[in-house]
PyMOL Python script that loads the backbone (N, CA, C, O; Angstrom):
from pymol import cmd

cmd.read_pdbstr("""\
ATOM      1  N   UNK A   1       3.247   3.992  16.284  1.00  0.00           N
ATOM      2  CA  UNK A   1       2.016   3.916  17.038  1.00  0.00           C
ATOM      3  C   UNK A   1       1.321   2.608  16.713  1.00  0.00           C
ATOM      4  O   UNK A   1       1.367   2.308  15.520  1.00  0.00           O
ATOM      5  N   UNK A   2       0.904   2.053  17.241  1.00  0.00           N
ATOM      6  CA  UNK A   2       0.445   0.772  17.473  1.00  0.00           C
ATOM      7  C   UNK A   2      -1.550   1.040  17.589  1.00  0.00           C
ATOM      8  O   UNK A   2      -2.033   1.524  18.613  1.00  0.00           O
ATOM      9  N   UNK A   3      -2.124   0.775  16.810  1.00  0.00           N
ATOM     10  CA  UNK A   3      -3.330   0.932  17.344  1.00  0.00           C
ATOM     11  C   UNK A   3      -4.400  -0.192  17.993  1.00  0.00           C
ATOM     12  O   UNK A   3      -4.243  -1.398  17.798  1.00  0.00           O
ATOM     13  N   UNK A   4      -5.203   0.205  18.570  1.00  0.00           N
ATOM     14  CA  UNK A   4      -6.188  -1.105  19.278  1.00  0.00           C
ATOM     15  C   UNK A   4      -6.513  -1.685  18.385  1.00  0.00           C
ATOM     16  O   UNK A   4      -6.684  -1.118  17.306  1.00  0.00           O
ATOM     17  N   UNK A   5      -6.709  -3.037  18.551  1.00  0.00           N
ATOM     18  CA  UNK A   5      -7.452  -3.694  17.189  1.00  0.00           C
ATOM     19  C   UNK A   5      -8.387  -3.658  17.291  1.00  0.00           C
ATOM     20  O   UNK A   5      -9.034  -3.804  18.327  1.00  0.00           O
ATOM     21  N   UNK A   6      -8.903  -3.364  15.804  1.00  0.00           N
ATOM     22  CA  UNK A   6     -10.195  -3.252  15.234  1.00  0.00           C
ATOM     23  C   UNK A   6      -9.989  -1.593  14.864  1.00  0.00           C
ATOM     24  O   UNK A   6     -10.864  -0.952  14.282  1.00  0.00           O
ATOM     25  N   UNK A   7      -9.065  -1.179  15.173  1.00  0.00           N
ATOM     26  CA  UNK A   7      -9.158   0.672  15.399  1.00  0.00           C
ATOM     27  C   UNK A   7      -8.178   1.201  14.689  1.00  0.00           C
ATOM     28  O   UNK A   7      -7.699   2.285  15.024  1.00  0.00           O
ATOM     29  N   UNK A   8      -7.722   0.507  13.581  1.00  0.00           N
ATOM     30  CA  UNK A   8      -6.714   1.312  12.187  1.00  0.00           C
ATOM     31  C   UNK A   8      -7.769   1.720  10.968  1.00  0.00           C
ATOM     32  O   UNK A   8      -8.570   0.912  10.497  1.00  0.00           O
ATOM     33  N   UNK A   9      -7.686   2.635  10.679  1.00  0.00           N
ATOM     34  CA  UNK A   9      -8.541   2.795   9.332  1.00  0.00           C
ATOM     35  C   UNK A   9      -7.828   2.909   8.147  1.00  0.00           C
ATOM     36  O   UNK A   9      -6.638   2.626   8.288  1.00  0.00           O
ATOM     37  N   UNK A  10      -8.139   3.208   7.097  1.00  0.00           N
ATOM     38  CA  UNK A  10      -7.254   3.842   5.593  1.00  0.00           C
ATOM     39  C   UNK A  10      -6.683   5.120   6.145  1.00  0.00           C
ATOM     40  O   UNK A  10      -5.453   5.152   6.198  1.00  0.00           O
ATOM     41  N   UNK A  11      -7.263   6.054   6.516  1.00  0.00           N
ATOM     42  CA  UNK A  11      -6.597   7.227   7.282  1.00  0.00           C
ATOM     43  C   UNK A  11      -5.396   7.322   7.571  1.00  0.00           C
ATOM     44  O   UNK A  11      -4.470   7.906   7.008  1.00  0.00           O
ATOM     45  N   UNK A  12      -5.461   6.590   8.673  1.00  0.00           N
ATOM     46  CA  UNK A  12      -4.395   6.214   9.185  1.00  0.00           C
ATOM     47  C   UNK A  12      -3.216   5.787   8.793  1.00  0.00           C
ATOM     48  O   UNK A  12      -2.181   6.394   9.068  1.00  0.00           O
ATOM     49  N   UNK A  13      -3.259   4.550   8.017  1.00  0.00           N
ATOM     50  CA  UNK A  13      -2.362   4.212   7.286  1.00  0.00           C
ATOM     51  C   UNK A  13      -1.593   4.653   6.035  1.00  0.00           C
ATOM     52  O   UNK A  13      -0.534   4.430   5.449  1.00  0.00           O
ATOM     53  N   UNK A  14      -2.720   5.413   5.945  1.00  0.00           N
ATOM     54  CA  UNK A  14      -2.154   6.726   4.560  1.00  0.00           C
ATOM     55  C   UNK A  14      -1.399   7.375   5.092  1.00  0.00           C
ATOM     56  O   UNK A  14      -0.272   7.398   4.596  1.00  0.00           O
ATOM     57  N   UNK A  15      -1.669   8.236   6.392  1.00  0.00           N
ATOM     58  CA  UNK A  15      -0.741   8.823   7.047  1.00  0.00           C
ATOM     59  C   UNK A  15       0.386   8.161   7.059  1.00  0.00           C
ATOM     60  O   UNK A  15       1.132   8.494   6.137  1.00  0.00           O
ATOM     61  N   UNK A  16       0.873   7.189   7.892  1.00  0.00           N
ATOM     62  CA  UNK A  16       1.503   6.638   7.912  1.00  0.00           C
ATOM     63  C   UNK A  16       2.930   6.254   6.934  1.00  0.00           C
ATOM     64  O   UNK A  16       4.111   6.109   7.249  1.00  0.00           O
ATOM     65  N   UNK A  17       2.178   6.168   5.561  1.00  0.00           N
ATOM     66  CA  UNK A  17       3.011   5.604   4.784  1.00  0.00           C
ATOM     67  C   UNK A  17       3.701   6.998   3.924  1.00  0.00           C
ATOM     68  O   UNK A  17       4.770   6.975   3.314  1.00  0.00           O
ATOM     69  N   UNK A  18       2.814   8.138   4.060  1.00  0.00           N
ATOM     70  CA  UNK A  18       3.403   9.555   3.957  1.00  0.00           C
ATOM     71  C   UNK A  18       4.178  10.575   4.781  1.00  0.00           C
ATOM     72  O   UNK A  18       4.986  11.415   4.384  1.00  0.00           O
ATOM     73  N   UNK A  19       3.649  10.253   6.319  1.00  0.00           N
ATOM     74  CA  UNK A  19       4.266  11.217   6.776  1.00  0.00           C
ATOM     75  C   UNK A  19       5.919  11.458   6.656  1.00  0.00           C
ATOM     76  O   UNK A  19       6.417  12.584   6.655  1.00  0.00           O
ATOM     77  N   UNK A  20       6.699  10.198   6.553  1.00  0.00           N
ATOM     78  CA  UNK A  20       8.293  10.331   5.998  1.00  0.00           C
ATOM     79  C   UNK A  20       8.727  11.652   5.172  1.00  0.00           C
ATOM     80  O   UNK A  20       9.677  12.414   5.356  1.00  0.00           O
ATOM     81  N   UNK A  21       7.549  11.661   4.051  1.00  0.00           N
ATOM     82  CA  UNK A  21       7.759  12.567   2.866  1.00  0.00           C
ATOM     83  C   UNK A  21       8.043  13.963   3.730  1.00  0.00           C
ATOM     84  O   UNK A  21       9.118  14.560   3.676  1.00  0.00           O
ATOM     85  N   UNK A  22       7.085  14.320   4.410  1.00  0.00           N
ATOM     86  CA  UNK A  22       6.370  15.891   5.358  1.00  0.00           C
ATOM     87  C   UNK A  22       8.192  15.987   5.953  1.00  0.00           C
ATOM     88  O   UNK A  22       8.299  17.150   6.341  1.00  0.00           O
ATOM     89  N   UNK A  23       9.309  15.405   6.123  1.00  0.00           N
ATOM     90  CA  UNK A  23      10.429  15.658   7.122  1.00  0.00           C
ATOM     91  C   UNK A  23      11.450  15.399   5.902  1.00  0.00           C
ATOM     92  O   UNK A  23      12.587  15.163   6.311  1.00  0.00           O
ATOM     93  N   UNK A  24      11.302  15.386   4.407  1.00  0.00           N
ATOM     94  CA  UNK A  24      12.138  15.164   3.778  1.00  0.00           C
ATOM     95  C   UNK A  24      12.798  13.920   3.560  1.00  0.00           C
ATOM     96  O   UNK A  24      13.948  13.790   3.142  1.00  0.00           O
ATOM     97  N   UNK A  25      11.848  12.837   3.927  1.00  0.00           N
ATOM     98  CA  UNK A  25      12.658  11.116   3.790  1.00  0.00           C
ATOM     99  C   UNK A  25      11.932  10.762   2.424  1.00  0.00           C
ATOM    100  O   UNK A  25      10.862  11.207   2.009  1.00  0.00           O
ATOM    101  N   UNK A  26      12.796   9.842   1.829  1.00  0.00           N
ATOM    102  CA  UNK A  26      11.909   9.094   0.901  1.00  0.00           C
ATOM    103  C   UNK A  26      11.184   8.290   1.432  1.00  0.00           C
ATOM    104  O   UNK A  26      11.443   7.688   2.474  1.00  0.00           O
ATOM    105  N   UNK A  27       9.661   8.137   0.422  1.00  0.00           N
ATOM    106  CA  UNK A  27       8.594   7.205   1.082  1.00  0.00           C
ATOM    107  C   UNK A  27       8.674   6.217  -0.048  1.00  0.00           C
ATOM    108  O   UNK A  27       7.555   5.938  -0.478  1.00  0.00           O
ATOM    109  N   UNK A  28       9.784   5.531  -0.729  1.00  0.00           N
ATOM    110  CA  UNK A  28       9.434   4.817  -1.772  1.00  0.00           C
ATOM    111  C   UNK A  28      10.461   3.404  -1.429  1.00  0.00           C
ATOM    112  O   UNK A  28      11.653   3.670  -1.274  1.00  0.00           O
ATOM    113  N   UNK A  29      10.157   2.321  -1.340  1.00  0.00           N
ATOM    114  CA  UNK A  29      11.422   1.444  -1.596  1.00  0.00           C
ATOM    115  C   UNK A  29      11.650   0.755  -3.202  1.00  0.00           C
ATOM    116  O   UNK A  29      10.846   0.255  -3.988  1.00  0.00           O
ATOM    117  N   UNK A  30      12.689   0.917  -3.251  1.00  0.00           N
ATOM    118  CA  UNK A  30      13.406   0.560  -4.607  1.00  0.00           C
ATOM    119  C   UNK A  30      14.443   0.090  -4.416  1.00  0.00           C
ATOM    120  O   UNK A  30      15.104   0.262  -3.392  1.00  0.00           O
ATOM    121  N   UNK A  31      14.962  -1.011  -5.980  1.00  0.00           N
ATOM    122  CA  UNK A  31      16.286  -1.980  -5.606  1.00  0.00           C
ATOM    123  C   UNK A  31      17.510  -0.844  -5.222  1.00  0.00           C
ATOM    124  O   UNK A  31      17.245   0.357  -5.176  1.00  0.00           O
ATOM    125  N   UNK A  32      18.225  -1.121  -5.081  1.00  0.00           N
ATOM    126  CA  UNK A  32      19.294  -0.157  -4.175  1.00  0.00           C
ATOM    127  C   UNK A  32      19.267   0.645  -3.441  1.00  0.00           C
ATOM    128  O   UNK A  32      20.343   0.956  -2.928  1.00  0.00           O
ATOM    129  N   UNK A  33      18.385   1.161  -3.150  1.00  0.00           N
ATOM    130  CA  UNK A  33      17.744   2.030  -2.124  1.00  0.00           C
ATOM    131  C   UNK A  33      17.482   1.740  -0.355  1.00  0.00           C
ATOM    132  O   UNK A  33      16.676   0.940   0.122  1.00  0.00           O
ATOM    133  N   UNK A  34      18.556   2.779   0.509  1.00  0.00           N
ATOM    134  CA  UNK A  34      18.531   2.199   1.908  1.00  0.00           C
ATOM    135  C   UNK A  34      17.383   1.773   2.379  1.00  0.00           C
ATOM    136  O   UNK A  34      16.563   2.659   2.140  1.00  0.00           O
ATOM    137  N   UNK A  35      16.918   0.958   2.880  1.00  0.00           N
ATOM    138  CA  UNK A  35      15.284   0.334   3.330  1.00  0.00           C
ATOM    139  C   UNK A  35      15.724   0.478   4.677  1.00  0.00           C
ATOM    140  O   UNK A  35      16.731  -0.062   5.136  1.00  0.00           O
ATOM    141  N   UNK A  36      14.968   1.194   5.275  1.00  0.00           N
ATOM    142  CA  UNK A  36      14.511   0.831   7.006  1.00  0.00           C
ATOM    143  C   UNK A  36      13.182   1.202   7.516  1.00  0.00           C
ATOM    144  O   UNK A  36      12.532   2.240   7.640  1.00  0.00           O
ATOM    145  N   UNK A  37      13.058   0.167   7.720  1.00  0.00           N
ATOM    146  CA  UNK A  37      11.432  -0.378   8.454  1.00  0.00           C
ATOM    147  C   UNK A  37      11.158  -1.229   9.023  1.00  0.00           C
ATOM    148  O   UNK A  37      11.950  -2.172   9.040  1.00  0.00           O
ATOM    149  N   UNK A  38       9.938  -1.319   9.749  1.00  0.00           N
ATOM    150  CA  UNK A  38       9.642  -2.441  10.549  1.00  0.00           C
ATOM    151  C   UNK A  38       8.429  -2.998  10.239  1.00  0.00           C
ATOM    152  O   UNK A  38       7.569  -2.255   9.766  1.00  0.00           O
ATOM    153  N   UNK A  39       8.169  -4.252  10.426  1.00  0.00           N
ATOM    154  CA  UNK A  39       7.616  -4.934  10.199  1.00  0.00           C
ATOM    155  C   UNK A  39       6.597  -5.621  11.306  1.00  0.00           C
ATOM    156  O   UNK A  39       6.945  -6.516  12.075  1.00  0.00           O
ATOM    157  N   UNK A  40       5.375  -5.083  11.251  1.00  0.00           N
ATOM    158  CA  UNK A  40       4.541  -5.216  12.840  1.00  0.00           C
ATOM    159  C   UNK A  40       3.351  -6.121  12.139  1.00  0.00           C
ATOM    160  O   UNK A  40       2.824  -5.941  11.041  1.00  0.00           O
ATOM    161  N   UNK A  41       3.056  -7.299  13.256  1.00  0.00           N
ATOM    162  CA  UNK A  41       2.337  -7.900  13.633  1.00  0.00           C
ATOM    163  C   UNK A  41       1.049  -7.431  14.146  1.00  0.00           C
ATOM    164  O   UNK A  41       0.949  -7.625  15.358  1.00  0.00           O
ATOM    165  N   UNK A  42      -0.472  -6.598  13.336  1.00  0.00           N
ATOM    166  CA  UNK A  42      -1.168  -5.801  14.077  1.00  0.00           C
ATOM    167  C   UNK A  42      -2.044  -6.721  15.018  1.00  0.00           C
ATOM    168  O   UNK A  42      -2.482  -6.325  16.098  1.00  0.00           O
ATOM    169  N   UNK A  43      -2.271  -8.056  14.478  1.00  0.00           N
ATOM    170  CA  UNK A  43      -2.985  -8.495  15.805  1.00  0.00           C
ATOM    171  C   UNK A  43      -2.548  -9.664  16.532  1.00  0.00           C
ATOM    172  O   UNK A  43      -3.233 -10.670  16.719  1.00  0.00           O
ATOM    173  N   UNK A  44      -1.266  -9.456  16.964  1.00  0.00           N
ATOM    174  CA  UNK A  44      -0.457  -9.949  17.614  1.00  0.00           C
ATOM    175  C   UNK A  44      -0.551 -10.129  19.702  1.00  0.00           C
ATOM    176  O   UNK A  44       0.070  -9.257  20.311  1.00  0.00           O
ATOM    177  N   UNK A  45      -1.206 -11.078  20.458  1.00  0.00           N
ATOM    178  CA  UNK A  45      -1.586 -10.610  21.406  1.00  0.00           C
ATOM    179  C   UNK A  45      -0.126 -10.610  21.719  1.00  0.00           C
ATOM    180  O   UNK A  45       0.784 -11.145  21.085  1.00  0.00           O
ATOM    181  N   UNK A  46      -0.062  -9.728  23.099  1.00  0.00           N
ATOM    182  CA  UNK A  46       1.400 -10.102  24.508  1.00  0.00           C
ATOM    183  C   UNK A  46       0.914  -9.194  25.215  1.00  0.00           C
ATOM    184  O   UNK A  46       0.224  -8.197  25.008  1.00  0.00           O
ATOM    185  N   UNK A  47       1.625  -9.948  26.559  1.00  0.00           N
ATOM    186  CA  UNK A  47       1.794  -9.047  27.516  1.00  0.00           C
ATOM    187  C   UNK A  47       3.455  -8.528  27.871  1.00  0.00           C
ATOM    188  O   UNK A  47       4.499  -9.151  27.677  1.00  0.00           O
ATOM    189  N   UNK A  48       3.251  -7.172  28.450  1.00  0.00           N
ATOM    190  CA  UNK A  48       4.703  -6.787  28.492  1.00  0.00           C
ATOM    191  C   UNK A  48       5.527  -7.150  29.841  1.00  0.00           C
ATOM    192  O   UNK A  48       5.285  -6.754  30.981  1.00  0.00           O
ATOM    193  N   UNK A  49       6.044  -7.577  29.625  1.00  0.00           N
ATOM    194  CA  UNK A  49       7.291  -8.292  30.994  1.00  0.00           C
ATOM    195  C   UNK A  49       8.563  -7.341  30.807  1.00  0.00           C
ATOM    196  O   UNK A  49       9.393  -7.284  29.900  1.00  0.00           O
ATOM    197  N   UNK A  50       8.408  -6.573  32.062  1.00  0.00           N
ATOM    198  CA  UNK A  50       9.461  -5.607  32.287  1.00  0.00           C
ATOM    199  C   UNK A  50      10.664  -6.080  32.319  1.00  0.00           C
ATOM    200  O   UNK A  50      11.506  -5.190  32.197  1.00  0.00           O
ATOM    201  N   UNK A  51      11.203  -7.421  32.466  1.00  0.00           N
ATOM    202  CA  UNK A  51      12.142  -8.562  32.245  1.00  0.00           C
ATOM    203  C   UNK A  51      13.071  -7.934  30.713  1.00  0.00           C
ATOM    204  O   UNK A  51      14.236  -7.539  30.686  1.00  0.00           O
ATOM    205  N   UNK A  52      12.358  -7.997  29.876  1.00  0.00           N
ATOM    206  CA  UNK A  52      12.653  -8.154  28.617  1.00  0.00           C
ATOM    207  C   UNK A  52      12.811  -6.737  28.457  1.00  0.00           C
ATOM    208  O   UNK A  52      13.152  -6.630  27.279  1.00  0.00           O
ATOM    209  N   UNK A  53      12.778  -5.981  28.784  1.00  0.00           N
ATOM    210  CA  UNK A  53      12.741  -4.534  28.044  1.00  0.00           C
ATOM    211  C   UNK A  53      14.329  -4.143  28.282  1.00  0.00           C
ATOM    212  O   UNK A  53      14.907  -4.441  29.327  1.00  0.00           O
ATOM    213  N   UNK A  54      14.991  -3.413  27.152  1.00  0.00           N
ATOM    214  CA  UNK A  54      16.002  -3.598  26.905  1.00  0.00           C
ATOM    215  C   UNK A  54      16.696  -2.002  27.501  1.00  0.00           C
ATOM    216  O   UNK A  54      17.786  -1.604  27.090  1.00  0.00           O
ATOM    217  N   UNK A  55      15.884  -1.245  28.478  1.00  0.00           N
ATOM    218  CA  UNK A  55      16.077   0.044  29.033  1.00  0.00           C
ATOM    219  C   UNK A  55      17.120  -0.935  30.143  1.00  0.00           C
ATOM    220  O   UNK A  55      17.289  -2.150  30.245  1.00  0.00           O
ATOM    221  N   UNK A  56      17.615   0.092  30.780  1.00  0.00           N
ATOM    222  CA  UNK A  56      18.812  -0.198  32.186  1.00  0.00           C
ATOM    223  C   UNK A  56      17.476  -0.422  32.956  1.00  0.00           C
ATOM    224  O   UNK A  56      17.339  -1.496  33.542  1.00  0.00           O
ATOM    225  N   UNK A  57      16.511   0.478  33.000  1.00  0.00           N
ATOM    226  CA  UNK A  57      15.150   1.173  34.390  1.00  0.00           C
ATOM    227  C   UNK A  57      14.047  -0.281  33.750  1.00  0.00           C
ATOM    228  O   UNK A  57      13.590  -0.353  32.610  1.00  0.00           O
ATOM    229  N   UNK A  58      13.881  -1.120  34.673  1.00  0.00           N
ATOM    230  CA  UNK A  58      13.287  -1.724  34.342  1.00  0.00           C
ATOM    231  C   UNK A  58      11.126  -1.140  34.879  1.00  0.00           C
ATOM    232  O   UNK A  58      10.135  -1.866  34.954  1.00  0.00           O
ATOM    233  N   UNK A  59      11.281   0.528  35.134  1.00  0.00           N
ATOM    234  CA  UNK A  59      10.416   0.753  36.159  1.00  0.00           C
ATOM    235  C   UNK A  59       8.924   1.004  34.614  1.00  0.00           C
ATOM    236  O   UNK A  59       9.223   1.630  33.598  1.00  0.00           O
ATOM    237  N   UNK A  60       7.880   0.559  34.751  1.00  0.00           N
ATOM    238  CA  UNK A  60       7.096   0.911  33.141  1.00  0.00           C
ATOM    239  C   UNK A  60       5.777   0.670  34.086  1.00  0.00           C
ATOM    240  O   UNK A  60       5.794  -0.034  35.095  1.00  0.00           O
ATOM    241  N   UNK A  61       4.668   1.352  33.603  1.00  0.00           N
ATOM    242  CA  UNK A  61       3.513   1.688  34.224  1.00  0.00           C
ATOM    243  C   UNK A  61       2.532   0.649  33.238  1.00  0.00           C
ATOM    244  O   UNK A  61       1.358   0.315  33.394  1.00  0.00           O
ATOM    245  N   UNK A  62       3.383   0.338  32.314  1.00  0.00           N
ATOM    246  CA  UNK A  62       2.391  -0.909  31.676  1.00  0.00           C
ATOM    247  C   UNK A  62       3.117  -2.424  31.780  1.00  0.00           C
ATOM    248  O   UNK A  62       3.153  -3.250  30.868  1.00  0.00           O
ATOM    249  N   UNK A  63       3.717  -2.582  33.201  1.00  0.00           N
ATOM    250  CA  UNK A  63       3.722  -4.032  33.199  1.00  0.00           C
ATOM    251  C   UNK A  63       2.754  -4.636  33.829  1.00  0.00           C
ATOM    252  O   UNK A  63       2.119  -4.317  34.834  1.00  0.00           O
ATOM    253  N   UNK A  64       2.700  -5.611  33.085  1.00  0.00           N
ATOM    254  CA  UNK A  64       2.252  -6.748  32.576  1.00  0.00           C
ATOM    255  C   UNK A  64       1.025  -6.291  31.818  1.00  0.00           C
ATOM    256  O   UNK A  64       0.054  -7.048  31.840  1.00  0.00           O
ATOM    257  N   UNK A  65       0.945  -5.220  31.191  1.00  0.00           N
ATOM    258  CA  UNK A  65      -0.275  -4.719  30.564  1.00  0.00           C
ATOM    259  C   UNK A  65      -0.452  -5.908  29.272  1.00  0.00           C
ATOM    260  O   UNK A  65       0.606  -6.346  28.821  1.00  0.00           O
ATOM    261  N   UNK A  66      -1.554  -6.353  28.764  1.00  0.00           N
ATOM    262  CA  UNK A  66      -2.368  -6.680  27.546  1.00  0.00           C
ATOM    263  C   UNK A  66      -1.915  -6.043  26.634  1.00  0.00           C
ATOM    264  O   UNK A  66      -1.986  -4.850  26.932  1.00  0.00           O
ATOM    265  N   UNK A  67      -1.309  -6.245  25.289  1.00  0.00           N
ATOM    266  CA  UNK A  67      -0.900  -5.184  24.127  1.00  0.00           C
ATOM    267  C   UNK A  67      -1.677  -6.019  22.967  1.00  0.00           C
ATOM    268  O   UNK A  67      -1.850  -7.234  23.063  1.00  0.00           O
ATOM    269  N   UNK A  68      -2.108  -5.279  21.906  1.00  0.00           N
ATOM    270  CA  UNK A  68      -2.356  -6.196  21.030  1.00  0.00           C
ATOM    271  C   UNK A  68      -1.230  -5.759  19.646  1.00  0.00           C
ATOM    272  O   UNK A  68      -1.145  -4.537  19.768  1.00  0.00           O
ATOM    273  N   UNK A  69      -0.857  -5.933  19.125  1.00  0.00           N
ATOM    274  CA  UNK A  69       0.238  -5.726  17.833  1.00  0.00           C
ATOM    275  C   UNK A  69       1.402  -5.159  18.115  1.00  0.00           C
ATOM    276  O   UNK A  69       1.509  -4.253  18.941  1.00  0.00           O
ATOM    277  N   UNK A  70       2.441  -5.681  17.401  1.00  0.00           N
ATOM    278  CA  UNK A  70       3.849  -6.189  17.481  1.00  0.00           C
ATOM    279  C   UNK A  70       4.772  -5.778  16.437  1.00  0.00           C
ATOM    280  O   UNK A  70       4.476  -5.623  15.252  1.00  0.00           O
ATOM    281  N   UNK A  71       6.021  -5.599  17.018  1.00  0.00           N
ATOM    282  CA  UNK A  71       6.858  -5.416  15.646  1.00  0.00           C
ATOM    283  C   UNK A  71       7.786  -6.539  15.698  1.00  0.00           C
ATOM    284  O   UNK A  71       8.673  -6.936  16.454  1.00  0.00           O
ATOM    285  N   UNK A  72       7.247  -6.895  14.615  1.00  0.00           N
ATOM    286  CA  UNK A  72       7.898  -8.884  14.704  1.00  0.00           C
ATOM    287  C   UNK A  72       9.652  -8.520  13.605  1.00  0.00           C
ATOM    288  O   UNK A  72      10.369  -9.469  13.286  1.00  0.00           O
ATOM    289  N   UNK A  73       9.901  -7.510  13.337  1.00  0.00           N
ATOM    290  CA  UNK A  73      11.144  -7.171  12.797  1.00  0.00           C
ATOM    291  C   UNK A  73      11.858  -5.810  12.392  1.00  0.00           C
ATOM    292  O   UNK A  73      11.133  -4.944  11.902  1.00  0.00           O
ATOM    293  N   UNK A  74      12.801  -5.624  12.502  1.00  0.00           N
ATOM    294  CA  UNK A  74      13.332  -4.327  12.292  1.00  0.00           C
ATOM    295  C   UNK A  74      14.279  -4.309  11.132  1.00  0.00           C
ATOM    296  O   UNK A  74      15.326  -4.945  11.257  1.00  0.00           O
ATOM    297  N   UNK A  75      14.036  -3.637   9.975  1.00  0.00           N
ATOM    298  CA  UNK A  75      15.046  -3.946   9.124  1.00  0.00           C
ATOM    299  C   UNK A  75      16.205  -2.338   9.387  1.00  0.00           C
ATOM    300  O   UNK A  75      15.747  -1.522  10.187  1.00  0.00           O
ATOM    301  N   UNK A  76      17.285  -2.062   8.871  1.00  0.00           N
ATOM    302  CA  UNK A  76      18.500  -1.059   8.854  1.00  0.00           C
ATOM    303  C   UNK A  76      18.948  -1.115   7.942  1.00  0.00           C
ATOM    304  O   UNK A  76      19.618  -2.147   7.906  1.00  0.00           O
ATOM    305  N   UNK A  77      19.028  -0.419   6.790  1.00  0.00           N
ATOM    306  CA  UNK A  77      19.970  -0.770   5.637  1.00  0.00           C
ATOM    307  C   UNK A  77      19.889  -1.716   4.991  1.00  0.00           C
ATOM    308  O   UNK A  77      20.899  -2.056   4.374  1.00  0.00           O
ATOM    309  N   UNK A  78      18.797  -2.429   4.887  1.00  0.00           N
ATOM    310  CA  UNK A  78      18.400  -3.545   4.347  1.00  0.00           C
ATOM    311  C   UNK A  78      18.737  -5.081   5.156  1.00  0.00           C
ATOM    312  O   UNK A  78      18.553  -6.183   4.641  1.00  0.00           O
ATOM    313  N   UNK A  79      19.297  -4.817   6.606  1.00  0.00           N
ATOM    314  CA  UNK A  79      19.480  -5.669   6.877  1.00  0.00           C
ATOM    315  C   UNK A  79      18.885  -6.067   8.534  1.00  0.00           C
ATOM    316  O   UNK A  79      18.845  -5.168   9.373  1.00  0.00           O
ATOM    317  N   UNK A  80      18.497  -7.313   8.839  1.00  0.00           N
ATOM    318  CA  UNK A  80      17.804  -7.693   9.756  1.00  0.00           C
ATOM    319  C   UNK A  80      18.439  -7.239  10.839  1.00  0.00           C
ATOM    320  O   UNK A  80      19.453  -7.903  11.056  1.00  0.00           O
ATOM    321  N   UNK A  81      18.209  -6.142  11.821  1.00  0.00           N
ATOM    322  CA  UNK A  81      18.498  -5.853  13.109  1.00  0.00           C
ATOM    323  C   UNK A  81      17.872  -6.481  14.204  1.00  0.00           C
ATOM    324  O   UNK A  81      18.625  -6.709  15.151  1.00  0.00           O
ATOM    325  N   UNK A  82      16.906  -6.760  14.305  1.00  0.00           N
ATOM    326  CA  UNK A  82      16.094  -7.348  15.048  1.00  0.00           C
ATOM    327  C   UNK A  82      14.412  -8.228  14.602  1.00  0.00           C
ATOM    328  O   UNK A  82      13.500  -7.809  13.889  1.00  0.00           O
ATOM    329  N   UNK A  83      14.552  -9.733  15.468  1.00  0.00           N
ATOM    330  CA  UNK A  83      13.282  -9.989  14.890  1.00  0.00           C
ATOM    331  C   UNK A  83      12.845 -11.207  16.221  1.00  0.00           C
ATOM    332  O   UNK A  83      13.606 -11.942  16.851  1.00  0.00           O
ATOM    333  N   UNK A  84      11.088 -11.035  16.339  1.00  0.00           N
ATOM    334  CA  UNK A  84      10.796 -11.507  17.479  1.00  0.00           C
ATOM    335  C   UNK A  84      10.722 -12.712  16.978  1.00  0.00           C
ATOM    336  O   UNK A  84      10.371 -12.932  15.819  1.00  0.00           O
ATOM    337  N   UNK A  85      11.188 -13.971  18.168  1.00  0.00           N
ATOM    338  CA  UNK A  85      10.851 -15.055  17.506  1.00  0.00           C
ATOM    339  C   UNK A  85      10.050 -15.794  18.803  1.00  0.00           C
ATOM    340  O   UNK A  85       9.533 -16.902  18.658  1.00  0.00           O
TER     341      UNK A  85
END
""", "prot")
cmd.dss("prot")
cmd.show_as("cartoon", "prot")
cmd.util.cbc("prot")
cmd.orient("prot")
């Protein structure tokens, strides 16, 4: 979830960094330990260009919408899957 900026609190982000635990994931990273996460940009402006979206259906009710924050990387196993450049 991506929130409006100005509109994340501690709350939130507490959640966030716990809810893993609530489904049985570890919430901890440590050396050897599988890491996957992403890495978001919260006040990141773009707009979305249905161009780029990586669905077959290019059909989205928020193109060309205003977004503000980003996930500027995706890690898998510790390793870079994806990253916006």
């Amino acid at each position: 979830m991506i929130a409006p900026a100005g509109q994340g609190d501690q709350a939130d982000v507490a959640f966030r960094q716990h809810a893993p635990g609530a489904i049985g994931l570890e919430t901890m990273l440590s050396a050897g330990a599988p890491a996957d996460l992403i890495v978001v940009d919260a006040d990141m402006p773009w707009v979305l260009d249905p161009a780029e979206l990586k669905s077959k259906c290019k059909n989205t009710p928020f193109d060309e919408a205003r977004m503000t924050g980003r996930v500027v990387r995706t890690i898998v196993a510790g390793r870079t899957v994806y990253e916006y450049v």
